[in-house]
GUZAMAR-825257 format. One record per residue (C-alpha): residue number from 1; residue in three letters; x, y, z. Coordinates in nm, 2 decimals, padded with zeros to 4 digits. Layout:
# GUZAMAR-825257
<rec num="NUM" residuo="ALA" x="X" y="Y" z="Z"/>
...
END
This chain:
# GUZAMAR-825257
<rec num="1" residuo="UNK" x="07.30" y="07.38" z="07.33"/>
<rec num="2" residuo="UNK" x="07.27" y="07.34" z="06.99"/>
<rec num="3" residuo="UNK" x="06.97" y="07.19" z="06.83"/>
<rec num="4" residuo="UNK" x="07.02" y="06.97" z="06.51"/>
<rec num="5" residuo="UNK" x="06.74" y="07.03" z="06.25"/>
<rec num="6" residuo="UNK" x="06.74" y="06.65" z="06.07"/>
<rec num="7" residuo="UNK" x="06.57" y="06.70" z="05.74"/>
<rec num="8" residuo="UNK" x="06.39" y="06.37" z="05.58"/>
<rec num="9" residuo="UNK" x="06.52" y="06.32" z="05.27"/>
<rec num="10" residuo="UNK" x="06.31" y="06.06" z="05.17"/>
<rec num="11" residuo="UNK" x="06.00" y="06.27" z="05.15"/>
<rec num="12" residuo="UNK" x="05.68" y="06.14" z="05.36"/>
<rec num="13" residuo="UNK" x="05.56" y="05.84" z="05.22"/>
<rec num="14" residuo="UNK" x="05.26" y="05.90" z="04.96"/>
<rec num="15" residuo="UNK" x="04.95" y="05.65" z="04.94"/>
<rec num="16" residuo="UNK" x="04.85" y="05.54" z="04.62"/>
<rec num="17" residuo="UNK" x="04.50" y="05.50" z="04.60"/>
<rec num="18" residuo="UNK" x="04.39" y="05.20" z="04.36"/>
<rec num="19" residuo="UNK" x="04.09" y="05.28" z="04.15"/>
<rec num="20" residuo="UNK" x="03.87" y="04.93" z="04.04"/>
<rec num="21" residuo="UNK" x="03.99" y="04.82" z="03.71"/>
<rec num="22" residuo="UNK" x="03.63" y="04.88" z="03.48"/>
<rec num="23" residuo="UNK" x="03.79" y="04.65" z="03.22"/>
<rec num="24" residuo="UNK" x="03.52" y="04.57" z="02.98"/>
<rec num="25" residuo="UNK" x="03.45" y="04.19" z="02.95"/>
<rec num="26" residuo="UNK" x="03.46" y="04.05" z="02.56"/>
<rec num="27" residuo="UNK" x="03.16" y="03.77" z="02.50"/>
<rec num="28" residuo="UNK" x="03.25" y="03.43" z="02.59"/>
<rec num="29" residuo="UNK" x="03.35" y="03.23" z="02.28"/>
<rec num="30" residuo="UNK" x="03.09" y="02.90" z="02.37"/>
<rec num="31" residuo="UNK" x="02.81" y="03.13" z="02.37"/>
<rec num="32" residuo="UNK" x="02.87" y="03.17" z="02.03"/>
<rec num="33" residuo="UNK" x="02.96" y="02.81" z="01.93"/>
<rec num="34" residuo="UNK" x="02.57" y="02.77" z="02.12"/>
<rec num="35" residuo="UNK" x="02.43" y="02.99" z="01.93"/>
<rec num="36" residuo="UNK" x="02.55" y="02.86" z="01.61"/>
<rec num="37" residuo="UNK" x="02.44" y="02.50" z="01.68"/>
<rec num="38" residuo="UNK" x="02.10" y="02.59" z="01.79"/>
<rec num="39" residuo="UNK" x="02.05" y="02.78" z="01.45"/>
<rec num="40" residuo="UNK" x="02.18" y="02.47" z="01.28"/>
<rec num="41" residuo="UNK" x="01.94" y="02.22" z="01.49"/>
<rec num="42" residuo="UNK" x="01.66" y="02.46" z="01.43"/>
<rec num="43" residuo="UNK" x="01.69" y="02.43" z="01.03"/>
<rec num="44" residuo="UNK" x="01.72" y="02.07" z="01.08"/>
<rec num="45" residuo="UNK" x="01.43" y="02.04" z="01.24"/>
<rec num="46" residuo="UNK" x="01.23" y="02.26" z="01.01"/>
<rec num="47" residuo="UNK" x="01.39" y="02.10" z="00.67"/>
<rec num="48" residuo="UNK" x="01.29" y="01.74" z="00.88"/>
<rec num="49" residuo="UNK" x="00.91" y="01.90" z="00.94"/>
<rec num="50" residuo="UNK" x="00.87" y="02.02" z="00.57"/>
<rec num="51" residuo="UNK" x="01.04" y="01.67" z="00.41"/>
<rec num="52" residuo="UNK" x="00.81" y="01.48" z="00.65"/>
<rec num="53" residuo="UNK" x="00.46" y="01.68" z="00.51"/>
<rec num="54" residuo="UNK" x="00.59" y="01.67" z="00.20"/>
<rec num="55" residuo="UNK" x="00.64" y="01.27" z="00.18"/>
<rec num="56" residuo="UNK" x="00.31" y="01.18" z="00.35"/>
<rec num="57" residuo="UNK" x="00.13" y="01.39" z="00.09"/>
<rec num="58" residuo="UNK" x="00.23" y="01.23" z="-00.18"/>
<rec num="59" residuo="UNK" x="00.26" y="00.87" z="00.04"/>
<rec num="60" residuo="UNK" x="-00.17" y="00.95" z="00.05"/>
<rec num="61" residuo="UNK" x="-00.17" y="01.00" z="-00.34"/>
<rec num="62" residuo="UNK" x="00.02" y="00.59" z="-00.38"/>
<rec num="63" residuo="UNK" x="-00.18" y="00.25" z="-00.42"/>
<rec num="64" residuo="UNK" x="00.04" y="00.13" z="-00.07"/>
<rec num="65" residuo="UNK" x="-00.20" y="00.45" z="00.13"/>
<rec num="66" residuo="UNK" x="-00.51" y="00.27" z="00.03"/>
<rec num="67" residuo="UNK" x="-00.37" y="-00.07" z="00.10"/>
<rec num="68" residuo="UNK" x="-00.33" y="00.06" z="00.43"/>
<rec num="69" residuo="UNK" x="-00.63" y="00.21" z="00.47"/>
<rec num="70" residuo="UNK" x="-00.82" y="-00.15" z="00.35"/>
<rec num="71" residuo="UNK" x="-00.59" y="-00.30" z="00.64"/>
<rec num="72" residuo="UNK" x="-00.68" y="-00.09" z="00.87"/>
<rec num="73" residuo="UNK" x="-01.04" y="-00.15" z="00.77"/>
<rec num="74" residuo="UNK" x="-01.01" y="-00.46" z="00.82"/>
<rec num="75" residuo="UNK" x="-00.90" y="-00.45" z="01.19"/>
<rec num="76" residuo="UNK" x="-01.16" y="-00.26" z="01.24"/>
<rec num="77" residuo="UNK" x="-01.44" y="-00.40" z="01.08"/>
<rec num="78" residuo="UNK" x="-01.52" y="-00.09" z="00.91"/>
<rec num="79" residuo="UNK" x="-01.77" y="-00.17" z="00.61"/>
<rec num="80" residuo="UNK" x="-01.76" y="00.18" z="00.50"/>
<rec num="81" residuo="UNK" x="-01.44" y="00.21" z="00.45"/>
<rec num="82" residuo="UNK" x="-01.44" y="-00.13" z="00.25"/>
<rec num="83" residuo="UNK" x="-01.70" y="00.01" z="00.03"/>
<rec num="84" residuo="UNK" x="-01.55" y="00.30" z="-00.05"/>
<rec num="85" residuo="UNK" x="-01.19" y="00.18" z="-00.17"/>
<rec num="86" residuo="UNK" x="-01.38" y="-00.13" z="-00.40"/>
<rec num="87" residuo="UNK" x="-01.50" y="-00.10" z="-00.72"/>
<rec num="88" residuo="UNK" x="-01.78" y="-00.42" z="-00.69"/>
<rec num="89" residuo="UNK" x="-01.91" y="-00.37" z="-01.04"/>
<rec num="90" residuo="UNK" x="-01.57" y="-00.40" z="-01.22"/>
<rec num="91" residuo="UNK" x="-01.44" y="-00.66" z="-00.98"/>
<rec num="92" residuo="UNK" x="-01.77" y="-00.86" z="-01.08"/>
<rec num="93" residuo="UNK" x="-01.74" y="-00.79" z="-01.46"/>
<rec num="94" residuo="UNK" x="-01.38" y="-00.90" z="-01.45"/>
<rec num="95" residuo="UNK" x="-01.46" y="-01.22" z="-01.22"/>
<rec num="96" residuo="UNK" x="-01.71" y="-01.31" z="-01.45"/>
<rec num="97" residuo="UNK" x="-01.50" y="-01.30" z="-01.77"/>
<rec num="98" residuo="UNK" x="-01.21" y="-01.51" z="-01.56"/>
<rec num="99" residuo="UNK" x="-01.49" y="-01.79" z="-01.47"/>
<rec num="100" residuo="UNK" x="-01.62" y="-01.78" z="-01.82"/>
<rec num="101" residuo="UNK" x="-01.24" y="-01.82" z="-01.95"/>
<rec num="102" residuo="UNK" x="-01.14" y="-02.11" z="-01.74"/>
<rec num="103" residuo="UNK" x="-01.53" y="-02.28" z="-01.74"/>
<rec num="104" residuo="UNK" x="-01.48" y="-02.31" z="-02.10"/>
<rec num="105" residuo="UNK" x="-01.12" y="-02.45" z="-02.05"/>
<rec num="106" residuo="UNK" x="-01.22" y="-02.73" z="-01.85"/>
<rec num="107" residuo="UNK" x="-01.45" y="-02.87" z="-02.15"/>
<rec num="108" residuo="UNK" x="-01.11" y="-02.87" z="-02.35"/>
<rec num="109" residuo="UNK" x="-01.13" y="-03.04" z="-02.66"/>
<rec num="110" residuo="UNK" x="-01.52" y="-03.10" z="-02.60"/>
<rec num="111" residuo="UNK" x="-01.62" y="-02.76" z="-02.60"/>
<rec num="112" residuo="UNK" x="-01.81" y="-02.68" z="-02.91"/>
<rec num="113" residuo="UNK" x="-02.02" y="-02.36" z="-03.04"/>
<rec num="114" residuo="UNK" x="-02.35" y="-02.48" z="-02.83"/>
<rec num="115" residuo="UNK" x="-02.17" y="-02.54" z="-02.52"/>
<rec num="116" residuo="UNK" x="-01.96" y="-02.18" z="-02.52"/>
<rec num="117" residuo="UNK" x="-02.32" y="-02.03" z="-02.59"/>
<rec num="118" residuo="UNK" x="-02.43" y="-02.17" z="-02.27"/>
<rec num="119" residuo="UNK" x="-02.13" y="-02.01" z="-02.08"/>
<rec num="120" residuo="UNK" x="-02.16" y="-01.71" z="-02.22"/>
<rec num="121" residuo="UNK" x="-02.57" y="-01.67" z="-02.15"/>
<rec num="122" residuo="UNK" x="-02.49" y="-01.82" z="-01.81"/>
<rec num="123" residuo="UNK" x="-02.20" y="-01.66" z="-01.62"/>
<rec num="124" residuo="UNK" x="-02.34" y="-01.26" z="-01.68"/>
<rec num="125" residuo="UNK" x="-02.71" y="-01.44" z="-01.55"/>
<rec num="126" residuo="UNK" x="-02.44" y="-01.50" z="-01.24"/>
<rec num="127" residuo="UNK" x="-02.32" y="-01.14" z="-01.24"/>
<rec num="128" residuo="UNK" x="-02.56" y="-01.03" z="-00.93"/>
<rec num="129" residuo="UNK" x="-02.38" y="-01.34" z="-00.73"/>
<rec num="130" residuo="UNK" x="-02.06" y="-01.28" z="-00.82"/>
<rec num="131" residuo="UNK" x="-02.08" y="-00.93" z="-00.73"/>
<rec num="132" residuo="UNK" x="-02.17" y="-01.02" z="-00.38"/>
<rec num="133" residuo="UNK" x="-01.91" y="-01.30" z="-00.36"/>
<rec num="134" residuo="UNK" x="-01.64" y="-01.13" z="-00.50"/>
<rec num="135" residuo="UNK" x="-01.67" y="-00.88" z="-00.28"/>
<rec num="136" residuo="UNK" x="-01.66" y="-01.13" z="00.04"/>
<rec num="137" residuo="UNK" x="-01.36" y="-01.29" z="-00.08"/>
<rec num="138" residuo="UNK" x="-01.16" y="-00.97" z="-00.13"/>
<rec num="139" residuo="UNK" x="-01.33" y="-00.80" z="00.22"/>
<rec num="140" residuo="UNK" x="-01.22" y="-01.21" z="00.33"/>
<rec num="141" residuo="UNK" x="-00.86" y="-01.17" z="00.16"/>
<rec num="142" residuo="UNK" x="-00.81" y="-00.82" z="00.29"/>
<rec num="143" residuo="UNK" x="-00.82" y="-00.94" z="00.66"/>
<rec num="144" residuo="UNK" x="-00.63" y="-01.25" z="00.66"/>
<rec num="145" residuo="UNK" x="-00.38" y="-01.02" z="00.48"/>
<rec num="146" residuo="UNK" x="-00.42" y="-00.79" z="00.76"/>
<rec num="147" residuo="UNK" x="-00.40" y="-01.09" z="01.04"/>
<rec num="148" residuo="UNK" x="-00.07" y="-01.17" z="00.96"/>
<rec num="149" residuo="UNK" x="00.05" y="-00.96" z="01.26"/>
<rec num="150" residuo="UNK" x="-00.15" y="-00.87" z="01.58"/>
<rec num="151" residuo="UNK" x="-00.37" y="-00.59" z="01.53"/>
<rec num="152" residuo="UNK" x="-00.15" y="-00.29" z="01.51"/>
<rec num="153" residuo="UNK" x="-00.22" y="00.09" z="01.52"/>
<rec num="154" residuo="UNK" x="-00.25" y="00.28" z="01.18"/>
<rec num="155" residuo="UNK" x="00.08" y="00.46" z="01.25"/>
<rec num="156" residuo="UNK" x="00.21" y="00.08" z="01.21"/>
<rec num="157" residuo="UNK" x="00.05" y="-00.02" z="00.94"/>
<rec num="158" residuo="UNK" x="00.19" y="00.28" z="00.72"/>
<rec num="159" residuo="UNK" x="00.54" y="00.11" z="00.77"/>
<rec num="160" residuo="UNK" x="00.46" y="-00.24" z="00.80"/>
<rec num="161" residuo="UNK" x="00.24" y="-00.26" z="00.44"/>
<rec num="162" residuo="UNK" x="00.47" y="-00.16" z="00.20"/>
<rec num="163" residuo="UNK" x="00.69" y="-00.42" z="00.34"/>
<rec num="164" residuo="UNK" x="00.47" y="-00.72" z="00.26"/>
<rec num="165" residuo="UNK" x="00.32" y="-00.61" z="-00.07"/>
<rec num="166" residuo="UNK" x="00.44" y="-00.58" z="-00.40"/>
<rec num="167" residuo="UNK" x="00.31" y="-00.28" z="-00.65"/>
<rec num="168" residuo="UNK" x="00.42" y="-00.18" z="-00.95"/>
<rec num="169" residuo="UNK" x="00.25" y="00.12" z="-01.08"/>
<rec num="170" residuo="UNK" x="00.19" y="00.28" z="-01.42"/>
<rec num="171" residuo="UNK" x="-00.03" y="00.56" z="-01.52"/>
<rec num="172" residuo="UNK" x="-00.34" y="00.57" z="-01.33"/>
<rec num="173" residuo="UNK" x="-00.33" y="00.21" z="-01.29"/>
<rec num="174" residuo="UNK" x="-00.14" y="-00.06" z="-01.06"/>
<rec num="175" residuo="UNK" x="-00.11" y="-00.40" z="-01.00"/>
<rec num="176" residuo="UNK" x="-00.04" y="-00.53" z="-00.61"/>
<rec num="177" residuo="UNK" x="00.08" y="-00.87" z="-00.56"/>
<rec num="178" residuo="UNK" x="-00.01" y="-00.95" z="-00.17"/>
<rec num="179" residuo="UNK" x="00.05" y="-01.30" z="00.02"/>
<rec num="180" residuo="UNK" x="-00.23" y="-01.44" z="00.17"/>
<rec num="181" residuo="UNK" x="-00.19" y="-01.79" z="00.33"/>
<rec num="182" residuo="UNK" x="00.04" y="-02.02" z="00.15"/>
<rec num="183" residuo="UNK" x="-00.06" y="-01.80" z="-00.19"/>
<rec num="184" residuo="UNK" x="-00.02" y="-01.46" z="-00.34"/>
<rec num="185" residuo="UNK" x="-00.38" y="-01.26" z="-00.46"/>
<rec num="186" residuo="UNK" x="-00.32" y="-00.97" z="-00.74"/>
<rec num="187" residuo="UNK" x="-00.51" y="-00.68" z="-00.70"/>
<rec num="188" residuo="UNK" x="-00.58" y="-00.46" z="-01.00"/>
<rec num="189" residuo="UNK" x="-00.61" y="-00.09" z="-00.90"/>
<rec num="190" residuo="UNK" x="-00.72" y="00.26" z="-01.05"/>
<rec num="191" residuo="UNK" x="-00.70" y="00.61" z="-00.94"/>
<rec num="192" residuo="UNK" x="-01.01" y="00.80" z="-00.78"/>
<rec num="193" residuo="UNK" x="-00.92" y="01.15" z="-00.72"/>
<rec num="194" residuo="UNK" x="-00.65" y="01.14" z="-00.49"/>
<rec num="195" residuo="UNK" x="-00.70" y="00.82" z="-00.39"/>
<rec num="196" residuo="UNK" x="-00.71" y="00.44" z="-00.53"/>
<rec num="197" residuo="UNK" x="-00.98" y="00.22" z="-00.60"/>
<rec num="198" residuo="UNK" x="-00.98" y="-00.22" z="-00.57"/>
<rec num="199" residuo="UNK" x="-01.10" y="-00.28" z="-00.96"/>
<rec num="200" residuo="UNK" x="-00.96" y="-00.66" z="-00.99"/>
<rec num="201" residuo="UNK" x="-00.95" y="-00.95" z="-00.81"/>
<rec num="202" residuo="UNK" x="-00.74" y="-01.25" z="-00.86"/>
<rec num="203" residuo="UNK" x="-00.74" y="-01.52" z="-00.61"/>
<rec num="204" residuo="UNK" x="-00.69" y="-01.89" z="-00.85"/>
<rec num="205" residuo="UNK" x="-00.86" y="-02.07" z="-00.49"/>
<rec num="206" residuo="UNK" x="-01.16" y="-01.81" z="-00.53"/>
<rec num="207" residuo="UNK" x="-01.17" y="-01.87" z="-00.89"/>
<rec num="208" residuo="UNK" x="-01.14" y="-02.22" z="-00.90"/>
<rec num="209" residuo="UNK" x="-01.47" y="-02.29" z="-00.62"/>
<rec num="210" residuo="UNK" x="-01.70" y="-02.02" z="-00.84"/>
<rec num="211" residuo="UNK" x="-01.65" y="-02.21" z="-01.18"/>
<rec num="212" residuo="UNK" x="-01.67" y="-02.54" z="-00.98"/>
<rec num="213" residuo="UNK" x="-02.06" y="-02.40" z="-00.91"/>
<rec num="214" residuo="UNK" x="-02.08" y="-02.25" z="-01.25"/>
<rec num="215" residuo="UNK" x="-02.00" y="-02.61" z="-01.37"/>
<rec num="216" residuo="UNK" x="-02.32" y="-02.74" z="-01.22"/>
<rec num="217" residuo="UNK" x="-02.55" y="-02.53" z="-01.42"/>
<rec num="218" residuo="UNK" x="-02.36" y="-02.65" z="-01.71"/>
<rec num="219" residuo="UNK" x="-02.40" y="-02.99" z="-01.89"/>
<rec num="220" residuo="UNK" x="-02.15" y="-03.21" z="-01.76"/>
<rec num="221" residuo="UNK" x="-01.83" y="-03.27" z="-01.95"/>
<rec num="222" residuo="UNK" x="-01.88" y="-03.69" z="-01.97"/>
<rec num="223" residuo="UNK" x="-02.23" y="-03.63" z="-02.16"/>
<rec num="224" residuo="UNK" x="-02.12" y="-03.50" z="-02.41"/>
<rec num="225" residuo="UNK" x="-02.14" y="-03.68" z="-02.73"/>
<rec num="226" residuo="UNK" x="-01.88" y="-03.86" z="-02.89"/>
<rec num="227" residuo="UNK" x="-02.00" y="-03.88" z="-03.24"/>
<rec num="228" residuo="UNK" x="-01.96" y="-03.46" z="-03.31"/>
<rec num="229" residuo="UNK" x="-01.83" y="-03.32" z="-03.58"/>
<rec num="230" residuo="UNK" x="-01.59" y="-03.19" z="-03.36"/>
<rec num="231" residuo="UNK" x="-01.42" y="-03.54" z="-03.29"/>
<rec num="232" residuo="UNK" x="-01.50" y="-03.69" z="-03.62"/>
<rec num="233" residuo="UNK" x="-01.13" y="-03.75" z="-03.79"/>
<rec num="234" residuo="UNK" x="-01.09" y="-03.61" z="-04.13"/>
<rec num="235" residuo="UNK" x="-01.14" y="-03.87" z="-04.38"/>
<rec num="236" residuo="UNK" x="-00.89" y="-03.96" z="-04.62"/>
<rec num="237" residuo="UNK" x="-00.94" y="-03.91" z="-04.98"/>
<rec num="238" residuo="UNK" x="-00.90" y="-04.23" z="-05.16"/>
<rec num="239" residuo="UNK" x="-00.63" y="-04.19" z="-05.46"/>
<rec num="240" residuo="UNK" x="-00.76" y="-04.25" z="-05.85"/>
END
């Protein structure tokens, strides 16, 4: 018999082996956009920091800083710090030449040289009194200023002051218009060092009561004589 040899054309089949792709993975794009907005947040935050130091150095170095500072003193009941932001001497000299001014005004047209010699010999006799009153009033002042809201941390008050007052600056000197009640007080203020120092007081209500006790010491406004010189009309010369 014969034997057929059958030849397989088609060749054996061949595996093919299938190696792990070691493709090389290219950074995500978000970790990028991160990156850039966490640079960006970090300069903010820096340029924030440095602005904030920046304005609450100079903010310290402003007439408003020690405003605060006498509020806050008052909250407090912190003499020291009242004493140290008030000039009492100036305040006194320039109470005492207010009450001398407006003393003298109430004699209007009866004031005459003997009288204003009396004011003027009297009110700087007063100067030791005044100096201790006009520094009660302002300390007084200063806290009902303060007690217009409920006693508020210092962090507070640096905002809430510059709301309420009014300064206009120039130079090393400054003028602060405050309300107090139903009124406004002016404060005159000068630089000391890096800070600012209570030189003027001017409260009409304060002003008004001190020259209504200087008046006491004074001769009264009624006695006084008729017949001066001062009210004498001027005679007319009789023609020729």
């Amino acid at each position: 018999m014969r034997q057929r040899i059958v030849i397989n054309l088609d060749g054996p089949a061949t595996e093919t082996v299938q190696r792990p792709r070691t493709s090389v993975r290219k950074p995500r794009r978000w970790l990028r956009v991160l990156a850039i907005l966490t640079g960006l947040a970090l300069v903010v935050v820096v340029a924030a920091a440095v602005g904030g130091f920046l304005w609450w150095r100079h903010y310290q170095t402003t007439p408003t800083y020690t405003l605060t500072l006498l509020a806050d003193a008052a909250q407090r009941n912190d003499v020291a710090e009242f004493e140290k932001r008030i000039n009492d001497e100036e305040i006194a000299k320039n109470m005492a030449a207010s009450v001398s001014e407006k003393a003298a005004a109430r004699y209007g047209l009866a004031l005459n040289n003997s009288i204003k010699d009396q004011i003027d010999k009297l009110v700087p006799s007063l100067l030791p009194r005044l100096k201790q009153t006009s520094h009660d009033e302002v300390v007084k002042d200063i806290k009902e200023f303060a007690s217009k809201s409920q006693p508020q941390s210092f962090f507070v008050l640096v905002f809430a002051v510059p709301r309420l007052v009014t300064v206009t600056s120039e130079g090393d000197s400054a003028k602060v218009q405050a309300p107090v009640g139903d009124r406004t007080i002016e404060l005159t203020m000068q630089r000391d060092a890096d800070r600012w120092k209570v030189t003027d007081f001017k409260d009409d209500v304060v002003v008004q009561r001190i020259v209504d006790n200087v008046m006491k010491e004074l001769p009264a406004i009624g006695s006084i004589d008729s017949n001066s010189p001062l009210f004498k009309k001027p005679q007319r010369r009789q023609p020729r």
